[in-house]
N, C-alpha and C positions, 0 to 999 in steps of 0.2 A: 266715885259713884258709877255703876255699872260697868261689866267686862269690858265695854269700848269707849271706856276714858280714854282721852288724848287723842281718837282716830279723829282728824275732821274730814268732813261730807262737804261738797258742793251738790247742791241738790234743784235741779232745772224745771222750774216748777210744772205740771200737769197735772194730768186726773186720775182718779183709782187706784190702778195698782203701782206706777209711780211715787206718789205720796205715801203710800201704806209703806214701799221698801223705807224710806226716808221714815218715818214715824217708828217703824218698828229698829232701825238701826241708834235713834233720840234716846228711844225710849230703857237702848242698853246704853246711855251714857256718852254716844258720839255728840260730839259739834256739830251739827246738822245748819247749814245756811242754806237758806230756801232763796231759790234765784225767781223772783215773778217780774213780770211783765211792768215796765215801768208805765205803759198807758192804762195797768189796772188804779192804781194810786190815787184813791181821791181827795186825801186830804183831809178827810173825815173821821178816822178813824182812831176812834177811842183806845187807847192802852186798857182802861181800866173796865172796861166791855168789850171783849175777846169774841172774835168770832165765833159760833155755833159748830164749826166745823172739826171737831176733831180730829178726824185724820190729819191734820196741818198742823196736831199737837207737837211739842217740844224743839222747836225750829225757831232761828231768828230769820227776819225776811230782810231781804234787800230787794231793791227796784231797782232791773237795769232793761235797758233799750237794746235789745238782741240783735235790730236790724239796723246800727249804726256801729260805725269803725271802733269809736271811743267805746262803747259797751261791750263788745266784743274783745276787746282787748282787757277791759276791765274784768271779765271772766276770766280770761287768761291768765293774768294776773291772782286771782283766787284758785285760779286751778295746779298752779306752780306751789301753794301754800295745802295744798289739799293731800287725803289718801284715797280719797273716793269722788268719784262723779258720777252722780244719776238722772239719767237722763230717757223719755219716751216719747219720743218724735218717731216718725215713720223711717225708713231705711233712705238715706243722703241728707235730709235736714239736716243736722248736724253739721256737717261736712259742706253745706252750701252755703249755711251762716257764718261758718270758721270757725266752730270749737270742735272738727270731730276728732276720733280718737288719734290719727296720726301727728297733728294738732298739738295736743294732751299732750299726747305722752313724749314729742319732741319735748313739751315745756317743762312736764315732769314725770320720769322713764320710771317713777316710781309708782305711778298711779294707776288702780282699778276703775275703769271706765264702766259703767254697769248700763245694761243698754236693756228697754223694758219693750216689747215691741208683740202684738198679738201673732203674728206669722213667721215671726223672723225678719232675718237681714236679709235671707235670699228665697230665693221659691217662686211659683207662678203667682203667688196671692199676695207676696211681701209687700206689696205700694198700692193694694187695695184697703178701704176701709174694713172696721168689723168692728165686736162686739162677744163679750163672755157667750152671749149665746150660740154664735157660727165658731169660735174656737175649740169648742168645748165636743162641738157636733163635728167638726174634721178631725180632732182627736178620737174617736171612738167612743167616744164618752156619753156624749147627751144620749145617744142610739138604745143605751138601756137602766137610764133612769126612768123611771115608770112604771105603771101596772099594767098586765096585760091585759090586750087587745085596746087598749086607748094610747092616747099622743104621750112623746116622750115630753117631760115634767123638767123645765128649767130649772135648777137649782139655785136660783137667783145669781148673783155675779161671784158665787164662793170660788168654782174650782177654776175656772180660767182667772180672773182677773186676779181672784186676790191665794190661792193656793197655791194652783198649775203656776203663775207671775209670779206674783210681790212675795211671793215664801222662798220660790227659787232665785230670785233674783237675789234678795237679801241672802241666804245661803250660799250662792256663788261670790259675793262682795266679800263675807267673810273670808270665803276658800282663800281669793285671790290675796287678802289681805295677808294671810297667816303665809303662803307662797311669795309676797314680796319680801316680810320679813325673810326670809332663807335667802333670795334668790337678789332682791336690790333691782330686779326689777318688777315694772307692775303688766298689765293686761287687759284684754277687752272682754266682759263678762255677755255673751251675747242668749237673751232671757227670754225665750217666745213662748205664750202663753198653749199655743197649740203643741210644744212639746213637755213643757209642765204638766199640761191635762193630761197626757196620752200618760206619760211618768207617775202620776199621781192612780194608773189601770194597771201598775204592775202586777199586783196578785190575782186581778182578772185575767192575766195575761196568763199566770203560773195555770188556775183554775182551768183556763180553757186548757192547755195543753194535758193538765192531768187529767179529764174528760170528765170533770165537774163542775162545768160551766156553761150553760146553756146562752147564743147569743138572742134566745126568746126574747126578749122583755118581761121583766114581772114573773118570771118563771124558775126563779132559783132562791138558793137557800137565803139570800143577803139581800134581794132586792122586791121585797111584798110577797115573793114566790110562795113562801113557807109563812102558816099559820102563827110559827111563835116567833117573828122574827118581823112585826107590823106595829100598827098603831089601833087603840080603837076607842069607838066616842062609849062615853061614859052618859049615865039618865041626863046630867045638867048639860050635857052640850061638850064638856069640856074633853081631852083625848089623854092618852096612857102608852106608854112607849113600851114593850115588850120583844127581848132580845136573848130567848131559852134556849137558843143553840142548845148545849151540851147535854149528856141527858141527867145529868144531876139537876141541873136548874130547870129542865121540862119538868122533872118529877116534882117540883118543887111546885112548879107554876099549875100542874095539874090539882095537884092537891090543895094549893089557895083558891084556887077557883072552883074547885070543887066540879071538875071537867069529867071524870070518873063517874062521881055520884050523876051526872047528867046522862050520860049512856047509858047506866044501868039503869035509873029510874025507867029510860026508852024499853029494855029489854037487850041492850046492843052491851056489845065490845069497846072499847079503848080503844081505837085504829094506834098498831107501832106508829111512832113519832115520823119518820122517814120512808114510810107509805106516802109517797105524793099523788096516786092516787085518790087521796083520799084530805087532800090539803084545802082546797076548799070549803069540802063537808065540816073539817075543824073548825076552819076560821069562822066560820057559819056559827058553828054553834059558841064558839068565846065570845064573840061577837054579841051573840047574844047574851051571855054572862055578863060582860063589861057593861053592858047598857041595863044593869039592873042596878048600879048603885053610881053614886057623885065620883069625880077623881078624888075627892078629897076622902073618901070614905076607900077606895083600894088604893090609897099612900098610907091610910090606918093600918092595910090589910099586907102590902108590899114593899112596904121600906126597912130595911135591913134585914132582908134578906137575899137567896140568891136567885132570886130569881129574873135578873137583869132586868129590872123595873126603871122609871121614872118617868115622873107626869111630866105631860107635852106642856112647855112654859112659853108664851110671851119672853120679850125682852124686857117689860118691865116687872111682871112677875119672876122671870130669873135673877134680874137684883134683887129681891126680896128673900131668894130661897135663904133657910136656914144655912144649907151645905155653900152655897157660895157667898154670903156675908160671912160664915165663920173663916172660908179660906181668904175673903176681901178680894173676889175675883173680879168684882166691880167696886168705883174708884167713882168722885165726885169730885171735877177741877172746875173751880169760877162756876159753881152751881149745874153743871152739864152731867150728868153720867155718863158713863163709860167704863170700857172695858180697863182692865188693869193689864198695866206690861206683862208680857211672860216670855220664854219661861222664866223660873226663878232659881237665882244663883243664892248659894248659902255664903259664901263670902263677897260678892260685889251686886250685890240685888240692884236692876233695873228699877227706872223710876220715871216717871212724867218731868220732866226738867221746865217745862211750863206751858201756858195753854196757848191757843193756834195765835198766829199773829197778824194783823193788817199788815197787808202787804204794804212794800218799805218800811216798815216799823221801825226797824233797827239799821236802815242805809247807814246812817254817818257811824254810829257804834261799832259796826263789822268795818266798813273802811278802816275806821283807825287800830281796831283789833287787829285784825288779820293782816294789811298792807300797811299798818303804821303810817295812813294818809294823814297830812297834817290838814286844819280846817280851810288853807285857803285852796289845796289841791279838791277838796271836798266840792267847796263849794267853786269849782271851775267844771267840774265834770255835773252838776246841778244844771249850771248856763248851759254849758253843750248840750243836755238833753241826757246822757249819757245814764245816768241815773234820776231818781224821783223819791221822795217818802218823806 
């Protein structure tokens, strides 16, 4: 079941885009053991009422004490059995608790050590705090999301934390994998969210240089700049996505909207599409089109056709859409919604392997799995502290 049967993960448990690498590597079929905190562990916790948390999907947990010898060794020990370590701790953590990568990959020269970190390993900022939104802003990035002459518009945590991060990381964990098989040895996949972002601006990058890039804000062809390439509220409140680039689908969008018939009624012209001059005065007047009828009434008027339409959806009215119940892009485990794995393989298709898990859930089950601990070493590393679940 999924391309990465047989890899197993040791997975160092944290927040965001850590978990998502770990989730999205489950979710194609790896062994994913989730290493938490054995003072999280409180004894409470239900099998049969799965944590709310899905990102923590398809994972078994163990409880181990990171800041004790025996834990620490107890890692080790998993990581000798491992293809992958994931890990986001700020730059030497690792290496002051005893598992960093030199560490490792003494214990096993086979292993992708995958390291998730907002700045990197080195830099003036690397052992400073932060956050998708200061990543995202020293990448280049944040500076021209927005409309102009107003503040630049967070994107909530997509491109740093889980794009710019958890896509490159998981992406590099691969690389390295498919590089050990050749090579018999493994590496340190080093994953910083401020060079994901900056990576994730590459055709802005092409753009500017072909001198069709303005670094305005809000002033170019892909970012609010241009009339057919925005959002707009419809009479009920609700908004409408429109993406007419090319001029087959402008021609298209003019004529549903009947944009034409609105000039001449005036006595006017049709301004060319790529008069920016003249880009506001459009969106003005679509704007005003849009707002004469429901979104549900221009989905009657623009769905299947070309005119790069779709209504602005909620998350829980995107479960609902016809087009993604028929692809089953969204997925119900232990009553939760959520996103369905992707992408999708025609011969080994990804899958949810199970839902998130109380931490230690599975302590004694992975010891015996993975280090073939017998119960009484089990329950000696219990006494010590060493573990917990």
């Amino acid at each position: 079941m999924g391309p990465l049967q047989g890899v197993k993960v040791v997975e160092v448990a944290g927040i965001g885009p850590g978990p998502f690498v770990a989730m999205l590597l489950a979710d194609m079929g790896a062994d994913v053991i989730r290493v938490d905190r054995a003072d999280r562990v409180t004894g409470t916790g239900d099998p049969s009422a799965p944590p709310a948390d899905v990102l923590n999907r398809g994972r078994r947990s163990i409880a181990v004490d990171l800041k004790s010898p025996d834990g620490v060794d107890l890692l080790l020990d998993l990581v000798a059995q491992a293809d992958v370590l994931v890990e986001g701790f700020r730059p030497g953590v690792t290496e002051r608790l005893g598992f960093g990568p030199e560490v490792c990959l003494e214990r096993n020269p086979r292993l992708v050590y995958g390291r998730m970190t907002g700045w990197g390993q080195d830099g003036p900022y690397a052992q400073t705090a932060g956050h998708d939104i200061n990543y995202i802003a020293l990448a280049g990035v944040l500076a021209h999301l927005g409309r102009a002459g107003e503040p630049p518009t967070p994107p909530i945590n997509l491109v740093g934390d889980f794009g710019g991060g958890a896509m490159l990381l998981a992406f590099g964990v691969v690389c390295g994998l498919f590089e050990a098989q050749r090579s018999g040895r493994g590496q340190v996949v080093d994953a910083a969210m401020v060079d994901g972002s900056a990576l994730l601006m590459t055709m802005m990058w092409a753009f500017t240089a072909m001198g069709i890039w303005s670094e305005e804000r809000g002033t170019n062809l892909i970012d609010t700049g241009a009339h057919f390439y925005d959002t707009y509220r419809c009479s009920d409140g609700e908004y409408v996505s429109i993406g007419s680039i090319e001029s087959q689908f402008y021609a298209q969008l003019v004529e549903l909207t009947g944009l034409a018939e609105d000039y001449a009624a005036r006595g006017e012209e049709l301004p060319h599409q790529m008069d920016r001059s003249r880009w506001e005065e459009l969106r003005g007047r679509l704007a005003s089109i849009f707002a004469t009828r429901t979104r549900s009434e221009w989905c009657e008027i623009m769905e299947g056709t070309d005119v790069c339409f779709a209504p602005v959806l909620t998350m829980s009215e995107a479960r609902q859409h016809p087009h993604n119940v028929e692809r089953g892009t969204f997925v119900e485990v232990a009553g939760i919604p959520q996103p369905a794995p992707a992408p999708r393989f025609s011969r080994t298709p990804g899958a949810i392997q199970r839902p998130p898990s109380h931490e230690g859930q599975h302590t004694d089950e992975v010891l015996a799995e993975w280090l073939g601990a017998a119960p009484e070493r089990i329950a000696e590393l219990r006494r010590s502290g060493a573990v917990a679940g």
